[in-house]
C-alpha positions as a Markdown table, in Angstrom:
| # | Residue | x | y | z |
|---|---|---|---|---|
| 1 | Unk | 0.0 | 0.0 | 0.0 |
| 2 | Unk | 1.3 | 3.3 | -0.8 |
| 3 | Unk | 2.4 | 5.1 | 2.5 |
| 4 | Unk | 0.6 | 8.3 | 1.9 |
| 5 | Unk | -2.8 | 6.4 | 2.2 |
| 6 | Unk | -4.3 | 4.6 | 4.7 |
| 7 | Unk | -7.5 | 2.0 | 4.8 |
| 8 | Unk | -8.7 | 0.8 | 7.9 |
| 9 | Unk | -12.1 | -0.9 | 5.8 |
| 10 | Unk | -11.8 | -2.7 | 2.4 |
| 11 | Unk | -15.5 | -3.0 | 1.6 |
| 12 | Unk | -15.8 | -6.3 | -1.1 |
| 13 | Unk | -19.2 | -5.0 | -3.2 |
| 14 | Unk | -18.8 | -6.6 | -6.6 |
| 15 | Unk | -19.0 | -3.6 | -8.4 |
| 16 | Unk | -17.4 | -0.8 | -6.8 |
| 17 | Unk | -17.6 | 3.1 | -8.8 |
| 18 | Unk | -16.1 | 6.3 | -7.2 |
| 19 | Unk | -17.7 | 9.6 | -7.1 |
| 20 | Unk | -14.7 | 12.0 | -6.1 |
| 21 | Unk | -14.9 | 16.1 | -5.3 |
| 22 | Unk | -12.3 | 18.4 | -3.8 |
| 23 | Unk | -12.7 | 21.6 | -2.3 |
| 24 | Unk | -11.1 | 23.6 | -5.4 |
| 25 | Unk | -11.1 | 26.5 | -7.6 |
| 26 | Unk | -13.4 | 24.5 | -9.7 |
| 27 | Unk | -15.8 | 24.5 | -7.5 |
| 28 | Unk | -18.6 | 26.9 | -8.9 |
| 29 | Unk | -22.0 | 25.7 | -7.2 |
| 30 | Unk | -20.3 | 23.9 | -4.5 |
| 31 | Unk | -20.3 | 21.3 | -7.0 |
| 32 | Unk | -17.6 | 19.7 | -6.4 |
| 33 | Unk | -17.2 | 19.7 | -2.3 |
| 34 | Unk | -20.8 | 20.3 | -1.7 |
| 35 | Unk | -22.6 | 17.4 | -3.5 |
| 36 | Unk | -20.1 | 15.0 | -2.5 |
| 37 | Unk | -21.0 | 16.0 | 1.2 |
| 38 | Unk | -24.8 | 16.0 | 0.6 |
| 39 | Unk | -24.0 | 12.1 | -0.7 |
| 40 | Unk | -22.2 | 11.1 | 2.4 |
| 41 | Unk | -25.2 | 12.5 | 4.5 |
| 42 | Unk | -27.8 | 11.1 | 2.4 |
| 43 | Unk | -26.4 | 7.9 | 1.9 |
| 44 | Unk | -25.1 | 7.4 | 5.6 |
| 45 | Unk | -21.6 | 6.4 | 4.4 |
| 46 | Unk | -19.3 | 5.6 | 6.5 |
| 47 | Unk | -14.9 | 7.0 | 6.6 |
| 48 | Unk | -13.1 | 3.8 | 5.4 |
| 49 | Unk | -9.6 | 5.6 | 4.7 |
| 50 | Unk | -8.3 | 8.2 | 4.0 |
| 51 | Unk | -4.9 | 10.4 | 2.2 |
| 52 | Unk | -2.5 | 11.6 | 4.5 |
| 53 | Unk | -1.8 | 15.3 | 3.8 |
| 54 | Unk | 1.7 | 15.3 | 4.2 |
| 55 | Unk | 3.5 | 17.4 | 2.3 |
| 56 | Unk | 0.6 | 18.2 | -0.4 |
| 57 | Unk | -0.1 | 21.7 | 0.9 |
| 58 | Unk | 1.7 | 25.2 | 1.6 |
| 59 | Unk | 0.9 | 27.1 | 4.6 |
| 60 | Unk | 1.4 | 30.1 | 2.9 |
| 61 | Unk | 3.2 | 32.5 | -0.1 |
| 62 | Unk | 4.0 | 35.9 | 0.2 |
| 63 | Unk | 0.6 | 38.4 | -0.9 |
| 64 | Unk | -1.5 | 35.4 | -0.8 |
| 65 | Unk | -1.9 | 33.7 | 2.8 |
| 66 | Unk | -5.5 | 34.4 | 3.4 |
| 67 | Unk | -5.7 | 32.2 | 0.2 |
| 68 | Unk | -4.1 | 29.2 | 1.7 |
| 69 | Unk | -3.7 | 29.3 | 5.4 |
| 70 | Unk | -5.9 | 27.3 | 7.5 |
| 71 | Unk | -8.9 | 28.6 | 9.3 |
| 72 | Unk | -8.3 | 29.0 | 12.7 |
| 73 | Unk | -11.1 | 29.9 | 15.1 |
| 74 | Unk | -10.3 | 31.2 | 19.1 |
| 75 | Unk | -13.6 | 32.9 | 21.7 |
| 76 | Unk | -12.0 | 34.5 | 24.8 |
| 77 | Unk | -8.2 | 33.6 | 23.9 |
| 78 | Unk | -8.6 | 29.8 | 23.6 |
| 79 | Unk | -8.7 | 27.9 | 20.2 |
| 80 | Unk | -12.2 | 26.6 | 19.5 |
| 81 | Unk | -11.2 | 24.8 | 15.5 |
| 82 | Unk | -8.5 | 24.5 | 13.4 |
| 83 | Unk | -9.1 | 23.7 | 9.9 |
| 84 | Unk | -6.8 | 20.7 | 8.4 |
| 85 | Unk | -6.7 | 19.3 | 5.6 |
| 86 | Unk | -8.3 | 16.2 | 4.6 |
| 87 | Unk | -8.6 | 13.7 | 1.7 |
| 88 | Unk | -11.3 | 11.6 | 3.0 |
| 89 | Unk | -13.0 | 8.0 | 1.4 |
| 90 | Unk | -16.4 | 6.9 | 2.6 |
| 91 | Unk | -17.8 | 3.9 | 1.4 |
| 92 | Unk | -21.7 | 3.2 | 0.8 |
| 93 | Unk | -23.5 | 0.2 | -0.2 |
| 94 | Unk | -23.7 | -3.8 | -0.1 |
| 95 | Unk | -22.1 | -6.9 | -1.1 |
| 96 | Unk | -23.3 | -6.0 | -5.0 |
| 97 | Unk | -23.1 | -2.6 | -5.7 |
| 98 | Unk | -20.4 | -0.1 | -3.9 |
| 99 | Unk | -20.0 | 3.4 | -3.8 |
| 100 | Unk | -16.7 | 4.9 | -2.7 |
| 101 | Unk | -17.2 | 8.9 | -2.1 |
| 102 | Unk | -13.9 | 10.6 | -2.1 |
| 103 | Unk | -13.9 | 14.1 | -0.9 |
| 104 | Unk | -10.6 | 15.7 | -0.8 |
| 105 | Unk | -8.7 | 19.4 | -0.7 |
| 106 | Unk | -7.1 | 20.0 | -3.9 |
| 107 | Unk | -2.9 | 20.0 | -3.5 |
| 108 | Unk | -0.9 | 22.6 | -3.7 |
| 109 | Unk | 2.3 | 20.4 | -4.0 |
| 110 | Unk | 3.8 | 16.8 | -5.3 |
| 111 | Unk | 0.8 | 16.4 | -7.2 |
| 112 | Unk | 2.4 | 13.3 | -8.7 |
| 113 | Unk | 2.8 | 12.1 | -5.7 |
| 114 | Unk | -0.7 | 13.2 | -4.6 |
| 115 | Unk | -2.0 | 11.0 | -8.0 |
| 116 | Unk | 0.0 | 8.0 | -7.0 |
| 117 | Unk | -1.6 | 8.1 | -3.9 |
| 118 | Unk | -5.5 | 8.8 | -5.3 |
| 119 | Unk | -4.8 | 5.4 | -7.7 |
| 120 | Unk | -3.2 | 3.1 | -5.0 |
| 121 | Unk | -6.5 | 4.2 | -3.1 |
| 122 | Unk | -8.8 | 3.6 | -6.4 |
| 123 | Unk | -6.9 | 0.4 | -6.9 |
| 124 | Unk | -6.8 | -1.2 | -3.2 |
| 125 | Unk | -10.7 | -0.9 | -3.1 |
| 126 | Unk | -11.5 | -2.2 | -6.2 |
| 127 | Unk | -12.8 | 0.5 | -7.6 |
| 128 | Unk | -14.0 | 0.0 | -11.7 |
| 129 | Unk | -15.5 | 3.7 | -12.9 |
| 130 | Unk | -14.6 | 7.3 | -11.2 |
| 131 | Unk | -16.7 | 10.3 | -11.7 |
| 132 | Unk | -15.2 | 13.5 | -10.3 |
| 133 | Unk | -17.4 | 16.8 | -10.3 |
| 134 | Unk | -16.7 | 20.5 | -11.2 |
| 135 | Unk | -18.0 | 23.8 | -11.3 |
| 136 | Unk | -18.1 | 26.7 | -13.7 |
| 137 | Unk | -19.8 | 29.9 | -13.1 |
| 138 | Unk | -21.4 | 31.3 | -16.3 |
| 139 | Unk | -24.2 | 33.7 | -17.7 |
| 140 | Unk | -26.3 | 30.9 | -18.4 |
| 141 | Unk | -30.3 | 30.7 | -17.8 |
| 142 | Unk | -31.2 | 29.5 | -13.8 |
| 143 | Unk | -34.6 | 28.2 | -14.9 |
| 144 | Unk | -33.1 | 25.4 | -17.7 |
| 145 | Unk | -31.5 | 21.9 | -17.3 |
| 146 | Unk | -27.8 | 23.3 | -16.3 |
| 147 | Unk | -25.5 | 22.7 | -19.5 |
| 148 | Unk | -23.1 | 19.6 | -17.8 |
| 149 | Unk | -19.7 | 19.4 | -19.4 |
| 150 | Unk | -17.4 | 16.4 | -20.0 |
| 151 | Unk | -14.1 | 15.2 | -20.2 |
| 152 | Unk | -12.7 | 11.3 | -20.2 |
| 153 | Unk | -9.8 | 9.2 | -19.6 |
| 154 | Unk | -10.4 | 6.8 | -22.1 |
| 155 | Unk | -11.7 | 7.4 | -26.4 |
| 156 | Unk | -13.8 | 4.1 | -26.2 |
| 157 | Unk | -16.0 | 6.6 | -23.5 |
| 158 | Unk | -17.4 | 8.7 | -26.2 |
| 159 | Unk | -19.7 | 6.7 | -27.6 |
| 160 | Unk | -21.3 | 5.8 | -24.2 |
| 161 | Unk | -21.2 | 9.2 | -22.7 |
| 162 | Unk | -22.6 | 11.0 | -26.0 |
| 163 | Unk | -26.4 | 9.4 | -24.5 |
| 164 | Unk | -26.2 | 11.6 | -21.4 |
| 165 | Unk | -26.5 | 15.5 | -22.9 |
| 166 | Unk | -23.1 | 16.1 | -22.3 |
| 167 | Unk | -21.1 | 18.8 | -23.9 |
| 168 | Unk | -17.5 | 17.5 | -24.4 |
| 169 | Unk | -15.3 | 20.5 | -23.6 |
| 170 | Unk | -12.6 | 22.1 | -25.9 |
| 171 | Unk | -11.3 | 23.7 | -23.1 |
| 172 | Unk | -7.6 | 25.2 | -23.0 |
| 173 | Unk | -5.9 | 26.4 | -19.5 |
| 174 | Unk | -4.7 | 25.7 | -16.3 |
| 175 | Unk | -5.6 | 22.3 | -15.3 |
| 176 | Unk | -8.0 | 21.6 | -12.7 |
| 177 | Unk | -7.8 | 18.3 | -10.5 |
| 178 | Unk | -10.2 | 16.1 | -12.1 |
| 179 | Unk | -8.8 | 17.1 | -15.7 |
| 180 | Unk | -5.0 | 16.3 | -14.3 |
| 181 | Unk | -6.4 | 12.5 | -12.8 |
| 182 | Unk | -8.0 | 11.8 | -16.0 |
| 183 | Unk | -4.9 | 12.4 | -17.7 |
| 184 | Unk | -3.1 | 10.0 | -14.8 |
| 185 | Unk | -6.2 | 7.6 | -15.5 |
| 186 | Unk | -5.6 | 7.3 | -18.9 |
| 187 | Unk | -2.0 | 5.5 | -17.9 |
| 188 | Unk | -3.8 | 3.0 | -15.5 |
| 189 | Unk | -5.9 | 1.7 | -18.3 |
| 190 | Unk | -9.3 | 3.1 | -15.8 |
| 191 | Unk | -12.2 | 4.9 | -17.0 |
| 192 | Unk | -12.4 | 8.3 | -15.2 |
| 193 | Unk | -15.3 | 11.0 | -16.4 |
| 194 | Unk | -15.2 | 14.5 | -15.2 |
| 195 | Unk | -18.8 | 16.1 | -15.0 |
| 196 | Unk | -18.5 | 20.1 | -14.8 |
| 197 | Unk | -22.0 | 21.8 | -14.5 |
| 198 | Unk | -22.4 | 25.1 | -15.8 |
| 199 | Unk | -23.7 | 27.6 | -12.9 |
| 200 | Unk | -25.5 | 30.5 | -13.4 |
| 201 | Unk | -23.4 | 33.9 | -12.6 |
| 202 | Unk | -25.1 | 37.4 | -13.4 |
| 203 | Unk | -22.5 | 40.5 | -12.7 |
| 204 | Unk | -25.2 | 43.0 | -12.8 |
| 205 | Unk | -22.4 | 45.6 | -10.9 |
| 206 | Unk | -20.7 | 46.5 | -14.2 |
| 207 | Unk | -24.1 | 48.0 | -15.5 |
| 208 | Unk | -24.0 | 51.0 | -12.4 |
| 209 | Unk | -23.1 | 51.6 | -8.8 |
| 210 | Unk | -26.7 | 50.1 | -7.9 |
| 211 | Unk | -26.2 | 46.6 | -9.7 |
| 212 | Unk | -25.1 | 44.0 | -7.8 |
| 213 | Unk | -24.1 | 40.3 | -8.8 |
| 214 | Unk | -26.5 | 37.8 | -8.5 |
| 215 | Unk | -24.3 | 33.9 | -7.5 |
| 216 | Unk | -25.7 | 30.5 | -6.7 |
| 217 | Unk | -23.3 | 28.9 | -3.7 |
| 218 | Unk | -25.2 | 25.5 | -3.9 |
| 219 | Unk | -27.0 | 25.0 | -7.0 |
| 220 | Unk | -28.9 | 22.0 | -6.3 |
| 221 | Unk | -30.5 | 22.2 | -9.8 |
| 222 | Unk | -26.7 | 21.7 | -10.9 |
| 223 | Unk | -26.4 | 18.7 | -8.4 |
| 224 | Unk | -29.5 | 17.5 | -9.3 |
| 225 | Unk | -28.8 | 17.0 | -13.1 |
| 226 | Unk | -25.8 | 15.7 | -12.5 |
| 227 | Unk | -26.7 | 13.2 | -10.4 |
| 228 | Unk | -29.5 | 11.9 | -13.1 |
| 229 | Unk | -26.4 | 11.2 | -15.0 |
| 230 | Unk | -24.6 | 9.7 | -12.7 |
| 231 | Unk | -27.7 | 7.3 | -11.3 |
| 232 | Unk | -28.2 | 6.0 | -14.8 |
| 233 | Unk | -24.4 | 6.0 | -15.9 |
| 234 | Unk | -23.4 | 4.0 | -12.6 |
| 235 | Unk | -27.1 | 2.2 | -12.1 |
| 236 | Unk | -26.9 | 4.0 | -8.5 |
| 237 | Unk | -30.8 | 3.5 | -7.7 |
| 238 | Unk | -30.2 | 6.9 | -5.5 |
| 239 | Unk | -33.9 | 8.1 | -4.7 |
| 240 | Unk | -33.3 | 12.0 | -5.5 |
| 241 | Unk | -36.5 | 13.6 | -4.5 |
| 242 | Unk | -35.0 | 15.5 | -1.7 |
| 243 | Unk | -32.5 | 16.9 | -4.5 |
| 244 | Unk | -35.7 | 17.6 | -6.4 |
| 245 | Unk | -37.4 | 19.5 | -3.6 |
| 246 | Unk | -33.7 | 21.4 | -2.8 |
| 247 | Unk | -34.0 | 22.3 | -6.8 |
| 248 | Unk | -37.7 | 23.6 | -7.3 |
| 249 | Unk | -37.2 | 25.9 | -3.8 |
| 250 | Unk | -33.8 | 27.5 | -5.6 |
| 251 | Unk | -35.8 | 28.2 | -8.5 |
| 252 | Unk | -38.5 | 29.7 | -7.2 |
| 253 | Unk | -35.9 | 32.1 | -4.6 |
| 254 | Unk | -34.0 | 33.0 | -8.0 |
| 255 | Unk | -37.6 | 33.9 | -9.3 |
| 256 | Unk | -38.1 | 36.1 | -6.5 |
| 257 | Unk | -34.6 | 37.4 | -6.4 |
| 258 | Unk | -34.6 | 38.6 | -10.3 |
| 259 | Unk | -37.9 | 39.9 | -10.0 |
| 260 | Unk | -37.0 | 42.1 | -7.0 |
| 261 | Unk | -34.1 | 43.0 | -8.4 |
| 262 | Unk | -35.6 | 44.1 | -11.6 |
| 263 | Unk | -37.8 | 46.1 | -9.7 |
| 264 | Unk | -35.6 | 47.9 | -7.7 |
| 265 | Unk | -33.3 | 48.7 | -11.0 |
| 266 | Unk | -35.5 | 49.1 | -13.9 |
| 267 | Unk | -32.5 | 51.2 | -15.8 |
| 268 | Unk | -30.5 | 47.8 | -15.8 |
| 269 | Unk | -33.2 | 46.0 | -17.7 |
| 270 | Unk | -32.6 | 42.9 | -15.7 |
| 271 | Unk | -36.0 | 40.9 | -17.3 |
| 272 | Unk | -34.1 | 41.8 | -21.2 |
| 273 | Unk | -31.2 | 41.0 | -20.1 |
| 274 | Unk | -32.2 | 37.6 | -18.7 |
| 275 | Unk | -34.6 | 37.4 | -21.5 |
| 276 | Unk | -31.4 | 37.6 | -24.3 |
| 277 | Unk | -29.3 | 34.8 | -22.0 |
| 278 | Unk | -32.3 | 32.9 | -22.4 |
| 279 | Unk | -32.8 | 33.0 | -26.4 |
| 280 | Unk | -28.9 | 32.4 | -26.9 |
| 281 | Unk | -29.2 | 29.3 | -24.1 |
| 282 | Unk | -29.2 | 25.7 | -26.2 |
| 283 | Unk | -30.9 | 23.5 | -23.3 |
| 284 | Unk | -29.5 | 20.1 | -23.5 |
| 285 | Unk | -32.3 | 18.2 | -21.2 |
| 286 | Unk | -31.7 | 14.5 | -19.9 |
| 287 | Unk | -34.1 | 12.3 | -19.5 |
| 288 | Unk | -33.7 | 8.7 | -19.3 |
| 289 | Unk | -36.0 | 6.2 | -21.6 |
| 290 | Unk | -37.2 | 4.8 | -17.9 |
| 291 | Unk | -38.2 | 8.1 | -16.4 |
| 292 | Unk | -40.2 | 8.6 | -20.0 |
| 293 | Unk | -41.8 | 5.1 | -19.3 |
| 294 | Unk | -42.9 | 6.1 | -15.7 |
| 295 | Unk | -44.1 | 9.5 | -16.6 |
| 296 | Unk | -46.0 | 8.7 | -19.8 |
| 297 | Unk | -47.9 | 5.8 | -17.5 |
| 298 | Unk | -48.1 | 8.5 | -14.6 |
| 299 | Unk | -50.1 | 10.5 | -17.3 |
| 300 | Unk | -52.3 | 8.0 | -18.3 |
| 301 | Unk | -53.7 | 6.6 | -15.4 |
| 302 | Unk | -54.0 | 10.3 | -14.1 |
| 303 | Unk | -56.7 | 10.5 | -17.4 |
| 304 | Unk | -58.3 | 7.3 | -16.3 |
């Protein structure tokens, strides 16, 4: 076993996947840190290991340590919380179907190293499939199916992951975590598909003092049709109508928050503004043949 990780379970489901997410910059949505969290909660799964964080992070650089120091919390001189680092693996599931959740900080160092590690991990559980998660702000609608993007370790993917409304990303740039593992997964022969959801981001400030910018922390509408993906893609089973009810209560406070703010700025035009991201908005729904199945006999006995 690699040194920098440690398992104190090794669950023996016969088909294991991995959903992994790291508190990042790619982390629009809380995508990636959040719905990995919400999972563990939901799915009551339990810490089976973990990465040691030795050596993967700085404590700080010059002009930038509020950006990377840990979080340290005192009341009345004593030291209530430290933040550390972690690099956590939860496992849910039974002797069939096995879901590891990997939630993780993203390194600042070795990140070889860090890789190495991530892989031993995948490989000493058994683990077949790996989705990580992303986020990307954007001016994109609030009220559509969130636009999900996609990259993959492995060509053979394609044709599989061209069913799930995916846009395949031309992307060029700095690297973010899942994009450097599925590079690394590539190498170790493993199918690894990152899932970035687009989040809506409206920067009404640059139109006048009174504008202000309108951001989505947890975009549960983002987790929510990603997950659809994933349940399908992975044959999960994960009942997601709390996700649902988390989804159609953001929508309706965005509803309320555009409307207000429309109101209170008519020289903006917020309502053409939103109406022209609209029109230029290609929605790329997902809807599995099953849920058409259920839904079209839902409909019928409802005109019996």
């Amino acid at each position: 076993m690699n040194s920098a990780v440690e398992i104190w379970e090794t669950p023996t489901a016969r088909e294991m996947v991995m959903i992994a997410g790291w508190r990042q910059w790619a982390d629009a949505g809380s995508i990636s840190s959040g719905l990995p969290e919400y999972l563990i909660k939901q799915t009551k799964a339990r810490l089976i290991g973990e990465i040691k964080p030795d050596g993967f992070y700085l404590f700080q650089l010059p002009g930038a340590h509020h950006l990377l120091r840990p979080v340290v919390r005192f009341e009345d001189g004593y030291r209530r919380s430290l933040e550390k680092r972690r690099n956590e693996l939860y496992f849910a599931g039974n002797e069939d179907k096995g879901i590891v959740i990997f939630l993780g900080d993203e390194p600042h160092l070795d990140i070889d190293r860090y890789a190495t590690a991530f892989f031993a991990a995948v490989h000493a559980l058994g683990v077949q499939r790996i989705a990580s998660l992303g986020g990307v702000y954007g001016p994109v609608p609030y009220d559509k199916d969130r636009e999900v993007g996609c990259i993959y370790s492995l060509p053979q993917m394609k044709a599989e992951l061209s069913q799930y409304a995916v846009r395949f990303s031309d992307y060029e740039g700095g690297a973010s975590i899942g994009s450097y593992l599925a590079d690394w997964a590539e190498r170790e022969g493993l199918p690894l598909q990152a899932f970035y959801g687009f989040v809506p981001n409206y920067d009404f400030s640059q139109l006048g003092s009174a504008g202000r910018e309108v951001r989505i922390e947890h975009d549960y509408k983002a987790w929510l049709d990603i997950m659809r993906r994933l349940n399908r893609l992975f044959n999960l089973n994960l009942n997601l109508s709390d996700l649902e009810h988390k989804s159609q209560y953001l929508l309706a406070a965005l509803d309320e928050e555009i409307e207000e703010l429309a109101d209170k700025l008519p020289q903006i035009n917020v309502r053409g503004i939103m109406a022209q991201i609209s029109d230029q908005f290609t929605e790329r729904p997902f809807t599995p043949l099953d849920d058409v199945w259920e839904q079209g006999l839902a409909d019928l006995f409802d005109d019996e």
